[in-house]
C-alpha positions as a printed Julia matrix, in Angstrom:
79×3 Matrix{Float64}:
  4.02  -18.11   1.81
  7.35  -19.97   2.79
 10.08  -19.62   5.74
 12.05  -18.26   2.95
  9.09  -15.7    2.7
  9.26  -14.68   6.12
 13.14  -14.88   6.12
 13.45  -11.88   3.52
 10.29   -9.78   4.84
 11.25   -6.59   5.81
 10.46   -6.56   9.43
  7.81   -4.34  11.84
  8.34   -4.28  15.25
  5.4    -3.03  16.71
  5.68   -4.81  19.87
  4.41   -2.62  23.05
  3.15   -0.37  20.96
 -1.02    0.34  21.11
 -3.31    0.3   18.13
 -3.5     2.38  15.73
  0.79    2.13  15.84
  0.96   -1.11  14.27
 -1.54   -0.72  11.37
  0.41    2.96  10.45
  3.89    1.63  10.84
  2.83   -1.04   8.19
  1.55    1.59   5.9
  4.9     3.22   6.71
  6.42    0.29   5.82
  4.39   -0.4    2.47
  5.42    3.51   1.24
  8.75    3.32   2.66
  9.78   -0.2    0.47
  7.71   -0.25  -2.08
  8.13   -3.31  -4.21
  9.28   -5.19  -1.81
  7.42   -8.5   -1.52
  6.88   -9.55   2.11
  6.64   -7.91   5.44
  6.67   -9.16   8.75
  4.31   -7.11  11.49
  5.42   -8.43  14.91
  2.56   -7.0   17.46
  1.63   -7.12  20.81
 -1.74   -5.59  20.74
 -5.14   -7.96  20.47
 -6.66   -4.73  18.48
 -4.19   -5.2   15.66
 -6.31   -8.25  14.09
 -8.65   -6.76  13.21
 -6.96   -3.21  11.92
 -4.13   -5.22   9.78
 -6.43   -7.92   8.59
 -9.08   -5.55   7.69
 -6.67   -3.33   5.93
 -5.06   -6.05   4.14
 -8.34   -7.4    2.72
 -9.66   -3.31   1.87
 -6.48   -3.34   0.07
 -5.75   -6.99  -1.71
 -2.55   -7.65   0.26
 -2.07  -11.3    1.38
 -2.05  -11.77   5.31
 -1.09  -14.61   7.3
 -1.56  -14.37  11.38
  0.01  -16.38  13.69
 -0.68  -15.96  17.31
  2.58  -16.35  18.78
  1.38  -16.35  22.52
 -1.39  -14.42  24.6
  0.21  -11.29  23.67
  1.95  -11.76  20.44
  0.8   -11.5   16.71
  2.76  -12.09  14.08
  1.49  -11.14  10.25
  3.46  -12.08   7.04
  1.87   -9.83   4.59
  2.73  -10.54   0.76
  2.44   -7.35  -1.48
């Protein structure tokens, strides 16, 4: 996956928001645009590794994390 990648992901804001919010606005997300590529989960809850990696694997979606900070995740997830 490529800054281009992450420059047309449809973006999730999930920042302040406790688990399980960022895992179901993703699956929002998914539902919501389907066929579109790339998604970018911006998160602020530790929990959310394991829930969005987890669910990406369970469900063959690509996942890249980057820990932004102490409190700040960042997935690119390819579709």
């Amino acid at each position: 996956m490529s800054e281009n990648s992450a420059a047309s992901a449809i973006m999730i804001d999930a920042i302040g928001k406790p688990c399980p919010m960022p895992l179901l606005m993703l699956k929002k997300a998914l539902k919501l645009h389907a066929g579109q590529a790339f998604f970018l989960l911006k998160s602020s809850d530790p929990h959310s590794q394991q829930d969005v990696l987890r669910y990406c694997q369970m469900h063959a979606l690509s996942c890249r994390l980057d820990k932004i900070s102490d409190d700040e995740y960042h997935y690119l997830i390819e579709s």
